[in-house]
Each structure stands twice: as structure tokens, then as C-alpha cells.
C-alpha positions in Angstrom: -1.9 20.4 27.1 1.7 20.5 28.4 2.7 24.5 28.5 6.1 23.0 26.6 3.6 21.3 23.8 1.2 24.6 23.4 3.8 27.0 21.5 5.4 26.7 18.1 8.5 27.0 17.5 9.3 29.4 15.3 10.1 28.9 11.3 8.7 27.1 8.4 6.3 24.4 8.5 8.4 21.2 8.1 11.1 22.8 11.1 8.1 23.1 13.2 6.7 19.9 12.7 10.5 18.2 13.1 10.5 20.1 16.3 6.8 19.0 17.7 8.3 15.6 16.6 11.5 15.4 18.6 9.6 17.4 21.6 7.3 14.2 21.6 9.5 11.5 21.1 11.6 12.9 24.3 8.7 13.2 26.1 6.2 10.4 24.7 8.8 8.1 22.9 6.2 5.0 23.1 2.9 6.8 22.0 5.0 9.1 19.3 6.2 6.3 17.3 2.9 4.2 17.7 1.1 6.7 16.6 3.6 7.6 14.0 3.2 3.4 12.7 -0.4 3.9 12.6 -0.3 7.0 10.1 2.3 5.3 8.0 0.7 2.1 8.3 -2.6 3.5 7.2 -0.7 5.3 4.5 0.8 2.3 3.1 -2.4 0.2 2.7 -3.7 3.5 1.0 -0.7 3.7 -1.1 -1.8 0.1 -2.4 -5.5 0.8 -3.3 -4.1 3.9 -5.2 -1.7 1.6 -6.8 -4.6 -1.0 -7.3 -6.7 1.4 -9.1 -3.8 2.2 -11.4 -3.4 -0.6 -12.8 -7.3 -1.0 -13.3 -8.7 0.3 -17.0 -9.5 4.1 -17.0 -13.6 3.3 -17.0 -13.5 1.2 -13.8 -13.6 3.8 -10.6 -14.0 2.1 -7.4 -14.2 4.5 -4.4 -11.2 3.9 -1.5 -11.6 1.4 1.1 -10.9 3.0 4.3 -11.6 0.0 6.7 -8.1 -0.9 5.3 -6.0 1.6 6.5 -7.8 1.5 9.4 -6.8 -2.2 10.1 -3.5 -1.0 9.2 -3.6 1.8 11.7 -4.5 -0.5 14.4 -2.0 -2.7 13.6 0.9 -0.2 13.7 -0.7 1.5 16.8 -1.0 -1.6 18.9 1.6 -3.6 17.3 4.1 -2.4 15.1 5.1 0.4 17.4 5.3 -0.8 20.5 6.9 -3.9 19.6 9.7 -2.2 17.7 10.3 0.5 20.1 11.1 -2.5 22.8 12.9 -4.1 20.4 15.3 -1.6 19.9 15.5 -0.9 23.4 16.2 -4.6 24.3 18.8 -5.2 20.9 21.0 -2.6 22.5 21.0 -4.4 25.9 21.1 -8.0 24.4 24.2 -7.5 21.6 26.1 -3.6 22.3 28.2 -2.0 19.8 31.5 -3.0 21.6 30.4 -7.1 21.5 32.7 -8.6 18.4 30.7 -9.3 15.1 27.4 -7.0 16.6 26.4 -5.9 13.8 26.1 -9.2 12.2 24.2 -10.6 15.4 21.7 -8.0 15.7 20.5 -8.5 11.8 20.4 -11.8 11.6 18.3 -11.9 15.4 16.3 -9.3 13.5 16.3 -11.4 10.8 15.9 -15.1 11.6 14.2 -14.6 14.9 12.0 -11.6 15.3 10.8 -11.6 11.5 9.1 -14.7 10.9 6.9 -14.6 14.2 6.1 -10.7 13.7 5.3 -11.3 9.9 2.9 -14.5 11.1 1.4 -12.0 14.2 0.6 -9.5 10.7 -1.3 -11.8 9.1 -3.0 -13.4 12.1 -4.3 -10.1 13.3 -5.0 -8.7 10.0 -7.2 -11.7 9.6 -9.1 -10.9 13.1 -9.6 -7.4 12.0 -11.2 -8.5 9.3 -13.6 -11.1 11.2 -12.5 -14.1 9.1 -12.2 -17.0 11.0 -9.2 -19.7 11.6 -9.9 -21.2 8.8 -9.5 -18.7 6.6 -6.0 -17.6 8.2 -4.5 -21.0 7.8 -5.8 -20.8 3.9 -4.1 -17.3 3.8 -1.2 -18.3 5.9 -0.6 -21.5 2.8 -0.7 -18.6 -0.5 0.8 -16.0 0.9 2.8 -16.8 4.2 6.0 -17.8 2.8 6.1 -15.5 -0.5 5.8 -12.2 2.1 8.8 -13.7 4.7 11.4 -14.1 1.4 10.1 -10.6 0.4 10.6 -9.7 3.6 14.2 -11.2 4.0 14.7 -9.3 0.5 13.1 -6.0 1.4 14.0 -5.6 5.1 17.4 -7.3 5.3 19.6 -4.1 4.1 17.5 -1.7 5.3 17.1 -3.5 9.1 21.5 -3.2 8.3 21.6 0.0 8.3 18.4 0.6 11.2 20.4 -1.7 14.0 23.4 -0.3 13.6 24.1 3.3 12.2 20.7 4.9 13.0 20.4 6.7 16.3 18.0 4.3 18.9 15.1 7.0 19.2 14.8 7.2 15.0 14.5 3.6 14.2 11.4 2.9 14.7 10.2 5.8 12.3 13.1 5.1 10.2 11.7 1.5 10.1 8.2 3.0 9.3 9.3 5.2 6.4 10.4 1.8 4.7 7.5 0.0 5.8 4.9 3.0 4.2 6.0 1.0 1.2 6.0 -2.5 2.8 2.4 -2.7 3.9 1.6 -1.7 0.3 3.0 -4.0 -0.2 1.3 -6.9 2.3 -1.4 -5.1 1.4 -1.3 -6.2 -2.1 -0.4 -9.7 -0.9 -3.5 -10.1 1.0 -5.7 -9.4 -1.7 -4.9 -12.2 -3.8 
């Protein structure tokens, strides 16, 4: 382990951990905030059984599904952040701050561009996680395909706003996956109807 990694800083708990955090994102921006998505990923799909079984009657206690979050945390690993740290990256380059009406051109990129494709690349590798065949992503891609990108539009428009253009470049992406602990709840729910 790097000498710089091996001591603590001192101080409570959640300043040590904010510290370990910002040491890693300096150091390991990409594998911090994939691994970052994959716990809140995982998170949100467990945040939707626990919401499930909520709503169930008191009598009816089914154990957790963990190969959920798991697809989830794959997902957010080898998708979510990756793609979004280079996203951000490549936003900055494509539209900068000083470039009249940016902040209108990096949502609706975000928006009308990046969203529907990503949203689709969700589904589609949810539905190889889960070893369903083509099939059975078109069928999913008909119920539920066009109900998650309005969502989506409503969910992520204000908040992708505010992530493009007033957070600092090395928080978005864990800004993003704050908001999307309750968004995969979310698809979570939407994928089992």
C-alpha cells in the first residue's frame, strides 16, 4: 500500500473518511468513483428490495436478493463510473464555461444526447447480467424503456443543472451517484414489473 494511503489522518470518523476519499480521488480519480458507483449502485437496488418489502403485508418475509446489487455494482463499476468520469472530462473540453449559453448546451447534450443511449446501455446490460436473452430485452425495452427516459428527463434534468455547471469537475460523478442511490431504486423497481 502507498506509504501516503497507510496512515489516518487524524479526527473523527467521517473527516477521516472525507480525507481517504479526496486522497483517492487525486490519486485514483477513475477507480475512486467507479468504485464509489458500484457501492451506491448496489445500495440503490438494495434500497428498492427494502422498499419492496415495505409495501408487502407484515406476514410475507422474503430474504434479500443480493445478485441484484451485485448486477448493480457491476454496472456502476464498469459502466456508470467510468463513463461519467470521461464525460465530465470531455463536457468541459467540448462546451467551457466562457462559451455563450454553456450552461444550457451542456444539459441539454447531457440531456438529449448522452441520456437516452446510457439509459438503453442500463437496460441492455442489466438484461445480460441476468442471462435473459434478446428477446426478452426487446420485451423489456417496449414496458419499460420509454416510462424510465421521461423519469429520467424528470429526475435528472435539475439535478444534471446543477452537476454540469456549479459542482467542482472531480465531485460530479459522486455527486451524480448520491442522486442516482435513489435512481437505481428506482430502475430497480422498473425492472421488476
Amino acid at each position: 500500500m502507498c506509504p501516503a494511503l497507510s496512515k489516518p489522518p487524524p479526527g473523527p470518523l467521517p473527516r477521516r473518511l472525507l480525507a481517504r476519499y479526496l486522497l483517492l480521488l487525486r490519486l485514483r480519480p477513475l477507480l475512486t468513483k467507479a468504485a464509489s458507483s458500484a457501492v451506491l449502485s448496489a445500495l440503490g437496488s438494495l434500497l428498492s428490495q427494502v422498499i419492496e418489502r415495505s409495501r408487502k403485508k407484515p406476514g410475507s418475509s422474503k430474504s434479500l436478493d443480493l445478485s441484484g446489487p451485485l448486477r448493480f455494482a457491476i454496472y456502476g463499476f464498469l459502466f456508470t463510473g467510468p463513463f461519467s468520469h470521461y464525460f465530465y472530462l470531455y463536457l468541459e473540453q467540448l462546451i467551457p464555461s466562457n462559451v455563450p449559453f454553456a450552461m444550457v448546451k451542456r444539459l441539454l447534450l447531457d440531456r438529449l444526447v448522452v441520456a437516452p443511449p446510457f439509459l438503453l446501455l442500463f437496460f441492455f446490460v442489466m438484461n445480460l447480467l441476468e442471462g435473459k436473452d434478446l428477446s426478452a430485452f426487446a420485451e423489456k425495452i417496449k414496458s419499460g424503456y420509454w416510462v424510465a427516459l421521461k423519469m429520467n428527463w424528470k429526475v435528472w434534468t435539475p439535478v444534471q443543472f446543477i452537476n454540469v455547471n456549479y459542482i467542482p469537475m472531480q465531485f460530479r460523478v459522486l455527486f451524480g451517484n448520491f442522486v442516482a442511490l435513489f435512481w437505481f431504486a428506482y430502475l430497480a423497481s422498473i425492472k421488476k414489473r
